[in-house]
Backbone as JSON Lines, residues from 0, in Angstrom:
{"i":0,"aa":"X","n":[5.11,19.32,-10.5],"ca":[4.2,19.33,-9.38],"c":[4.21,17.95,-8.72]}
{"i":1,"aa":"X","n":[4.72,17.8,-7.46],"ca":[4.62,16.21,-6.81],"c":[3.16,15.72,-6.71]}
{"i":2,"aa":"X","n":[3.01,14.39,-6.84],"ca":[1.95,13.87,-7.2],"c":[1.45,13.73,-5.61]}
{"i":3,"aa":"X","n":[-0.34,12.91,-5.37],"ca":[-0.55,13.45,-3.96],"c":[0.29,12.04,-3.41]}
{"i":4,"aa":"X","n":[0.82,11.01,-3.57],"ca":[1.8,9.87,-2.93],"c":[2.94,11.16,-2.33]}
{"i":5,"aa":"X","n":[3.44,11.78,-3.16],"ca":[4.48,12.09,-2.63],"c":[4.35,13.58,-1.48]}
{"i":6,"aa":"X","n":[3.11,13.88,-1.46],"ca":[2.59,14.94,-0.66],"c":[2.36,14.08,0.66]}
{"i":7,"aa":"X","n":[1.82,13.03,0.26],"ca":[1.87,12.11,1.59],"c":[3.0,11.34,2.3]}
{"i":8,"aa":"X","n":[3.98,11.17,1.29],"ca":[5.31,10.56,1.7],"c":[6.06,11.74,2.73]}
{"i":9,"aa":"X","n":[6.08,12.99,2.2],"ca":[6.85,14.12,2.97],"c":[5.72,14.86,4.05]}
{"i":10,"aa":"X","n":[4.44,14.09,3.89],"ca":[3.82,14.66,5.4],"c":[3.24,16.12,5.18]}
{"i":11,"aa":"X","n":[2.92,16.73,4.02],"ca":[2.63,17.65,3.35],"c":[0.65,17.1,3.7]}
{"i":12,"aa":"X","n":[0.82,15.97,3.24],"ca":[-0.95,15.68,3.41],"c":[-0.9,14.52,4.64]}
{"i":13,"aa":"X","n":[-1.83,14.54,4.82],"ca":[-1.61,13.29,6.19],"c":[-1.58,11.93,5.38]}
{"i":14,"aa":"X","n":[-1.26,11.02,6.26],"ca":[-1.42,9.68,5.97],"c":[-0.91,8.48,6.81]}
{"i":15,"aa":"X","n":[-1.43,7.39,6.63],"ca":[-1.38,6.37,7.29],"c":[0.26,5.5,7.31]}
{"i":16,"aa":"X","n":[1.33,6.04,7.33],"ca":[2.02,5.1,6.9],"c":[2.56,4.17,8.15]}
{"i":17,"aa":"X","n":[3.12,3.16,7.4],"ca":[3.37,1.59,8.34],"c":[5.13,1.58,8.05]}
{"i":18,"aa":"X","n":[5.28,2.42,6.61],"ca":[6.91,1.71,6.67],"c":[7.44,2.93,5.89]}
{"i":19,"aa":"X","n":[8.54,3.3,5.94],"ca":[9.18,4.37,5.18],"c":[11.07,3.93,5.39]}
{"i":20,"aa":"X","n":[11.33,4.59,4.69],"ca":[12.94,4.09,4.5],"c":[13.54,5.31,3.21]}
{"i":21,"aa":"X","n":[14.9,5.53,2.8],"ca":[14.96,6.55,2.12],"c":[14.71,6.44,0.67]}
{"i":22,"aa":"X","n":[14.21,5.42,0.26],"ca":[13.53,4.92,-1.2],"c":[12.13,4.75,-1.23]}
{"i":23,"aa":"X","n":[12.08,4.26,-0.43],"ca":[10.09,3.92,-0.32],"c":[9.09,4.3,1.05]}
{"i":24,"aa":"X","n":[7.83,4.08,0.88],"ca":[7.49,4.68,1.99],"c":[6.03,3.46,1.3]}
{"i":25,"aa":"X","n":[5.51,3.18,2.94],"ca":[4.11,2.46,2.45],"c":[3.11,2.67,3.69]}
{"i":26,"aa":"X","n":[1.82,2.92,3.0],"ca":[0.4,3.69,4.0],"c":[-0.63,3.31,3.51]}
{"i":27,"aa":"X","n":[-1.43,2.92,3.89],"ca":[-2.69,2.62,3.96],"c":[-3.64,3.36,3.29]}
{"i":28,"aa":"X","n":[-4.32,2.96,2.1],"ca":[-5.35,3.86,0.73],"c":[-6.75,3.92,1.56]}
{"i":29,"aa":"X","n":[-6.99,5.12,1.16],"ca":[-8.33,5.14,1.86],"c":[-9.68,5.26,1.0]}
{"i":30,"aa":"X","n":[-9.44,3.68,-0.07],"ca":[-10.12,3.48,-0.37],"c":[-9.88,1.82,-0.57]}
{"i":31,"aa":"X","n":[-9.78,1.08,0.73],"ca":[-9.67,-0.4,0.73],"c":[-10.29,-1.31,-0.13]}
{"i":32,"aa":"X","n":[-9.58,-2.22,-0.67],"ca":[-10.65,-3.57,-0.91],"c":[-10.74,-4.19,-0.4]}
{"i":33,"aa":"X","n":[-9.71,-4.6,0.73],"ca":[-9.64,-5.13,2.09],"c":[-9.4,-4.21,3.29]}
{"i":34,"aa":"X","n":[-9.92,-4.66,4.26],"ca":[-9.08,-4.08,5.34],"c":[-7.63,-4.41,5.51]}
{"i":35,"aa":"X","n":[-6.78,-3.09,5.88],"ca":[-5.24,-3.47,5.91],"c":[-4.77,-2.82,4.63]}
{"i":36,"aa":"X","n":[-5.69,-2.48,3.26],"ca":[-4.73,-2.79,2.38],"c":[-3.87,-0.87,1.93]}
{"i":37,"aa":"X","n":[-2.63,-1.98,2.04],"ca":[-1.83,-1.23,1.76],"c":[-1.23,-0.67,0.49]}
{"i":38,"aa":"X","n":[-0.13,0.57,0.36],"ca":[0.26,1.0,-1.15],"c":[1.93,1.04,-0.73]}
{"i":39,"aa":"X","n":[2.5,0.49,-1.56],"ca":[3.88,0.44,-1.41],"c":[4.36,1.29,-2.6]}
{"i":40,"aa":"X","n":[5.07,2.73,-2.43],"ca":[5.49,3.84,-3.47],"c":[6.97,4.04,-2.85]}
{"i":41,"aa":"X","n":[7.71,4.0,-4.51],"ca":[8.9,4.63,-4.28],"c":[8.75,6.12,-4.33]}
{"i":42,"aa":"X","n":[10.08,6.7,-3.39],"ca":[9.74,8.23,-3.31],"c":[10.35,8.47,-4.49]}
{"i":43,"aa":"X","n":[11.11,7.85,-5.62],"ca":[10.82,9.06,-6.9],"c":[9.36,8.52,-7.47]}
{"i":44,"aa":"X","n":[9.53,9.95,-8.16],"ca":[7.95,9.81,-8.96],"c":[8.01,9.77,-10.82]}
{"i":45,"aa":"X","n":[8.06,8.31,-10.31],"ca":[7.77,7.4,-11.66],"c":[6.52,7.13,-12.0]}
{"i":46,"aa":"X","n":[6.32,7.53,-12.63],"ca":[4.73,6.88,-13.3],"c":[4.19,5.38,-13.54]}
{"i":47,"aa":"X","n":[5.37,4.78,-14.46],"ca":[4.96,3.56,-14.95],"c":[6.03,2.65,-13.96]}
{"i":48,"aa":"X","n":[5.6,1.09,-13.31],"ca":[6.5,0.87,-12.77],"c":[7.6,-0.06,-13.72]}
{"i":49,"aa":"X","n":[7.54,0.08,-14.35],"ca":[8.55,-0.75,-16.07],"c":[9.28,0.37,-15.71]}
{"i":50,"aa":"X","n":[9.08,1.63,-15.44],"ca":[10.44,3.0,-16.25],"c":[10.82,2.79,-14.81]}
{"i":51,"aa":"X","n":[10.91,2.18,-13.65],"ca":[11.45,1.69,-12.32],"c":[13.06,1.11,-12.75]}
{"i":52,"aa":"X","n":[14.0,2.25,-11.85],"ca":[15.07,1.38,-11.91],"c":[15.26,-0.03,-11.69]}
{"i":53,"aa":"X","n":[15.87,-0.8,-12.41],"ca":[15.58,-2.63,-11.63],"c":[15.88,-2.73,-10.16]}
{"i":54,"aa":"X","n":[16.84,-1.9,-9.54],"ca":[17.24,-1.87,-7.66],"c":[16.16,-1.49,-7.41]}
{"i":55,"aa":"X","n":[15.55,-0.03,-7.68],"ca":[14.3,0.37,-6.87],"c":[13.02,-0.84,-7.13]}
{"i":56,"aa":"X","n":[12.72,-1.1,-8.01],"ca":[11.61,-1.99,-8.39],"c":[11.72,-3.15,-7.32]}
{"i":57,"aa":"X","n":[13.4,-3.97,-7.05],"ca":[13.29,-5.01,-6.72],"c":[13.5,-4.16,-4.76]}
{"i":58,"aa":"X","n":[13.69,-3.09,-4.78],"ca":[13.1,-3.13,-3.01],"c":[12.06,-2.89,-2.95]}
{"i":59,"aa":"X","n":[10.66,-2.18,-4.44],"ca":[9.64,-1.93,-3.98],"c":[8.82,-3.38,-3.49]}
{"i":60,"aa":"X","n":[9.48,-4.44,-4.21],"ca":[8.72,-5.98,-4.66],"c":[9.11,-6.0,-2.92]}
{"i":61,"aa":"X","n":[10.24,-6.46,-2.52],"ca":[10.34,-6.79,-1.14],"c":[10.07,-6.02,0.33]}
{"i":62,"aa":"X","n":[9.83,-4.85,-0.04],"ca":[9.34,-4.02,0.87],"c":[7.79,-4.41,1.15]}
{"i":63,"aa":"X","n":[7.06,-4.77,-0.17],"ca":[5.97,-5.1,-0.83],"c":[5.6,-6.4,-0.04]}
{"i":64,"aa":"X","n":[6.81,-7.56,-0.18],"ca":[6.86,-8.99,0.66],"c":[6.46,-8.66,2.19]}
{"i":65,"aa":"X","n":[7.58,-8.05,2.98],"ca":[7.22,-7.37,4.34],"c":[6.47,-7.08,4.6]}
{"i":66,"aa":"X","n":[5.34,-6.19,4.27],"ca":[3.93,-5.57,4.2],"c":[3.05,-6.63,4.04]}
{"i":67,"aa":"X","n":[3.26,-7.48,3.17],"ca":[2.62,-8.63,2.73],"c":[2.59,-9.55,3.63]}
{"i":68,"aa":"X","n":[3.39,-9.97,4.39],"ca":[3.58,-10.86,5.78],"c":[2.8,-10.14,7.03]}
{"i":69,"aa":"X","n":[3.21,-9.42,6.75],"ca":[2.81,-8.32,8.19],"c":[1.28,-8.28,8.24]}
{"i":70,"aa":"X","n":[0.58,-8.31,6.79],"ca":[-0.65,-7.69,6.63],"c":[-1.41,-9.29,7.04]}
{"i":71,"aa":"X","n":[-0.56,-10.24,6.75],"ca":[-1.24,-12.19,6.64],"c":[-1.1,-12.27,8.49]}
{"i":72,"aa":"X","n":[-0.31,-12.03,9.1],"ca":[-0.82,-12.17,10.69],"c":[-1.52,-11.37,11.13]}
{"i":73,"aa":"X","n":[-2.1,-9.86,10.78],"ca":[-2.45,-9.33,11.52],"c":[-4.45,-9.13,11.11]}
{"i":74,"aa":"X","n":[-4.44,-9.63,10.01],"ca":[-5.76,-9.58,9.44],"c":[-6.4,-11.45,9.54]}
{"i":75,"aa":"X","n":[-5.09,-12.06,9.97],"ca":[-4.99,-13.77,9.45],"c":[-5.83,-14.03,8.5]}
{"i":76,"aa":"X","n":[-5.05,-13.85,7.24],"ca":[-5.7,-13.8,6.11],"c":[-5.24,-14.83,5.42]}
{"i":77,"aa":"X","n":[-6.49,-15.65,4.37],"ca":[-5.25,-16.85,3.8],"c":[-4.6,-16.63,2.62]}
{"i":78,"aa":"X","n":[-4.48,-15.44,2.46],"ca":[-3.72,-15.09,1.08],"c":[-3.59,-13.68,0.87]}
{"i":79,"aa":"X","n":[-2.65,-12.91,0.71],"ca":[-2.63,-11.53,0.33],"c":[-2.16,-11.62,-1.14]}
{"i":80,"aa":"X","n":[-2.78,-10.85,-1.47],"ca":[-2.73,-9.81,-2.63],"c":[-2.04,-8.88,-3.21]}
{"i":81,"aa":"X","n":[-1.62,-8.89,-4.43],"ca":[-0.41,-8.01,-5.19],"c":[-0.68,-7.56,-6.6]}
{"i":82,"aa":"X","n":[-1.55,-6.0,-6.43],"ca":[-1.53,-5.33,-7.78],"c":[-0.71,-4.75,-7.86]}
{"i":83,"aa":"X","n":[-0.61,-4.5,-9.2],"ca":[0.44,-3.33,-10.16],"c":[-0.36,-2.7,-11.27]}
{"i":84,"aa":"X","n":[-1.56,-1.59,-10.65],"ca":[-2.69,-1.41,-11.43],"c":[-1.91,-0.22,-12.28]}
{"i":85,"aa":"X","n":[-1.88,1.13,-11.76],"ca":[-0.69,2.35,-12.61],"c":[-1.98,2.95,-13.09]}
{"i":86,"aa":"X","n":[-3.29,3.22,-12.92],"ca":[-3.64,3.83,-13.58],"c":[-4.41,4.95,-12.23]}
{"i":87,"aa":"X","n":[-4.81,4.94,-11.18],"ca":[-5.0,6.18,-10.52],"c":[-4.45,7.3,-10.25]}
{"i":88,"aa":"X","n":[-2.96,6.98,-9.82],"ca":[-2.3,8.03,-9.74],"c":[-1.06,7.83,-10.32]}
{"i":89,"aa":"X","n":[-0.81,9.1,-11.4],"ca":[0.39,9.06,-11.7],"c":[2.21,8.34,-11.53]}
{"i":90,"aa":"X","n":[2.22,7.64,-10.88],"ca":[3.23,7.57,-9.56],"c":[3.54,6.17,-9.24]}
{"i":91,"aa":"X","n":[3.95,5.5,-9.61],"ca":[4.02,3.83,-9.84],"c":[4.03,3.64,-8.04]}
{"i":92,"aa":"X","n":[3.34,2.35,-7.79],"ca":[2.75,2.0,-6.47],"c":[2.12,0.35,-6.82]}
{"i":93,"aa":"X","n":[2.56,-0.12,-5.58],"ca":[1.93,-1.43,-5.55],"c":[0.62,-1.96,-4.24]}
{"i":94,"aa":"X","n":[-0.31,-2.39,-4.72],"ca":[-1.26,-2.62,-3.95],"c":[-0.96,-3.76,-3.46]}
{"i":95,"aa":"X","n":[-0.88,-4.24,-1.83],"ca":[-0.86,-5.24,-0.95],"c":[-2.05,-4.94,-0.23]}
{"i":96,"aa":"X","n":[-2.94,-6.04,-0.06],"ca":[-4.08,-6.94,0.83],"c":[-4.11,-8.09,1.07]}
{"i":97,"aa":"X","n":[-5.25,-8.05,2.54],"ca":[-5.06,-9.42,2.6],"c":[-6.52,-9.88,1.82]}
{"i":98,"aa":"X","n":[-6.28,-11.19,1.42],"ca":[-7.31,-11.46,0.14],"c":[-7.59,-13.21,0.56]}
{"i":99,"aa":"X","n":[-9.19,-13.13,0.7],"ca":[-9.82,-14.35,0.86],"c":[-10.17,-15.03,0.01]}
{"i":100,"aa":"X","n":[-10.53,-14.38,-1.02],"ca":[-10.85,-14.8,-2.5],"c":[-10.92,-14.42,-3.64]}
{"i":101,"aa":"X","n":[-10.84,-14.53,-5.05],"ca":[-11.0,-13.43,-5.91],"c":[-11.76,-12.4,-6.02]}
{"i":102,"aa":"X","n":[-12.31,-12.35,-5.28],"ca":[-13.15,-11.22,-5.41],"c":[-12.68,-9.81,-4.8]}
{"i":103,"aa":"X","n":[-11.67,-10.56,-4.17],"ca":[-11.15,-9.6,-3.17],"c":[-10.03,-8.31,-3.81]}
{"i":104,"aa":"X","n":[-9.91,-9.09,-5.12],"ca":[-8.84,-8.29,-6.34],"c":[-9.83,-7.28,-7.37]}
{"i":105,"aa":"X","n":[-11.6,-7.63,-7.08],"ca":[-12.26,-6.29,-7.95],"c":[-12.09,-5.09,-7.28]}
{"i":106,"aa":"X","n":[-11.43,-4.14,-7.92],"ca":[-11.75,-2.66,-7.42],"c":[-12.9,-2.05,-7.9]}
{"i":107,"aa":"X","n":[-13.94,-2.67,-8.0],"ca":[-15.57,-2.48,-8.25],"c":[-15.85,-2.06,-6.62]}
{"i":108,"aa":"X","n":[-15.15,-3.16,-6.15],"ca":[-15.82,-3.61,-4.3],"c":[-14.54,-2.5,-3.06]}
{"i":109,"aa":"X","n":[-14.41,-1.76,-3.46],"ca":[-13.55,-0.84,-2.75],"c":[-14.45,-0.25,-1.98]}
{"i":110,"aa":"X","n":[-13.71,0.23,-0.66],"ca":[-14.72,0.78,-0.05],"c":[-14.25,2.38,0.05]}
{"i":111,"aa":"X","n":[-15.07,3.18,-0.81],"ca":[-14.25,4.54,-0.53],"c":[-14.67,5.02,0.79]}
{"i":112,"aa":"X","n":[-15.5,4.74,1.73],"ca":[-16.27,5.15,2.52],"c":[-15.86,4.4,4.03]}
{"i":113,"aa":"X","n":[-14.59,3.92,4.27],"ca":[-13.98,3.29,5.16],"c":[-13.38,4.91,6.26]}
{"i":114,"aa":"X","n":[-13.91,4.27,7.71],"ca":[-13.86,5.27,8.03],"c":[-12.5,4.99,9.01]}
{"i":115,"aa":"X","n":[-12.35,7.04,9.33],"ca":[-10.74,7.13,10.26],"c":[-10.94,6.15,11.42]}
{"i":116,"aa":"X","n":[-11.57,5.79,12.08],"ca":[-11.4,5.1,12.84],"c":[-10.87,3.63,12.9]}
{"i":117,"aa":"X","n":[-11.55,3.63,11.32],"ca":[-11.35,1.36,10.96],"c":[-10.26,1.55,10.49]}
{"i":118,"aa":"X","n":[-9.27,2.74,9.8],"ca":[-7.88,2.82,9.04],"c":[-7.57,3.17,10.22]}
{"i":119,"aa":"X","n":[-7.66,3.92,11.43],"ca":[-6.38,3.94,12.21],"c":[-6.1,2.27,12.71]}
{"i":120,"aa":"X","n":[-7.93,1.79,13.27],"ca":[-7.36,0.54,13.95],"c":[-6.58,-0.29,12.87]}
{"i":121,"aa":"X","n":[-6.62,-0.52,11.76],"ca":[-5.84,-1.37,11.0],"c":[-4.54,-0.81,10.44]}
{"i":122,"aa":"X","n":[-3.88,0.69,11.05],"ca":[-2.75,0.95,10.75],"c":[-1.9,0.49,12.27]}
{"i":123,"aa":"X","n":[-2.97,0.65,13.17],"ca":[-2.45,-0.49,14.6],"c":[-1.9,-1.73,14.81]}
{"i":124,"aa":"X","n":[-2.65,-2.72,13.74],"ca":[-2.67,-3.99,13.79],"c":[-1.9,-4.2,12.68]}
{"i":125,"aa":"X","n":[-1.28,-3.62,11.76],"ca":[-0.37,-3.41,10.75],"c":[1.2,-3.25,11.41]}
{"i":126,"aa":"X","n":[1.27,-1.88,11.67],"ca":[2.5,-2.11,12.92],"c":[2.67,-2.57,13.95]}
{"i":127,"aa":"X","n":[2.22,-3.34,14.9],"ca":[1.7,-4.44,15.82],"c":[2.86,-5.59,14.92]}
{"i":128,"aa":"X","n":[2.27,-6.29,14.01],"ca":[2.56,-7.32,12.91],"c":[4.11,-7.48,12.73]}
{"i":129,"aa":"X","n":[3.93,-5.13,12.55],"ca":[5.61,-5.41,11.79],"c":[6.34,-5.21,12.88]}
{"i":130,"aa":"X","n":[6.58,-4.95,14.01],"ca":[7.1,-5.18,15.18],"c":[7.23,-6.45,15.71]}
């Protein structure tokens, strides 16, 4: 059964995405800790990102970089952010934000309640960035 990343990668469920390519695909969680923040998933569905081929792993890391730049001009943020949490969804994925301070790395402070309007404007100002 594809996990819901990959229901969203093939457009099966909606979603926000900013970058796709024939290995990875990356969209916007709609449950931020920042605004902007993004999920960088390879389209196989790996669980753990260790069982990640080392090629796929090392385009998820730099796909991950890109997003990561993109997300620091368009939020002008003084630092983004890079989890490798593995425990929500099945499906190995990396969390990019932009991040002001540590606090900005508790997923205590997520906002599940971020609405379509503040994720479209920041899937705007996301591709804006990467353009």
């Amino acid at each position: 059964m594809p996990t819901i990343f990959t229901k969203i990668i093939t457009g099966e469920l909606p979603g926000r995405i900013v970058f796709s390519d024939e290995r990875v695909a990356a969209f916007l969680t709609i449950a931020p800790l920042t605004p902007g923040h993004t999920l960088v998933v390879p389209r196989a569905e790996v669980d753990e990102w260790t069982d990640l081929e080392p090629e796929l792993a090392a385009h998820v890391l730099s796909v991950s970089h890109t997003i990561g730049r993109a997300l620091k001009r368009a939020f002008d943020a003084p630092r983004v952010g890079l989890i490798v949490a593995g425990f929500e969804v099945p499906h190995a994925h990396v969390h990019v934000f932009p991040a002001a301070d540590m606090a900005d790395f508790d997923f205590a402070n997520a906002n599940p309640d971020a609405s379509a309007a503040e994720l479209d404007a920041h899937h705007e100002r996301i591709l804006d960035a990467l353009n």
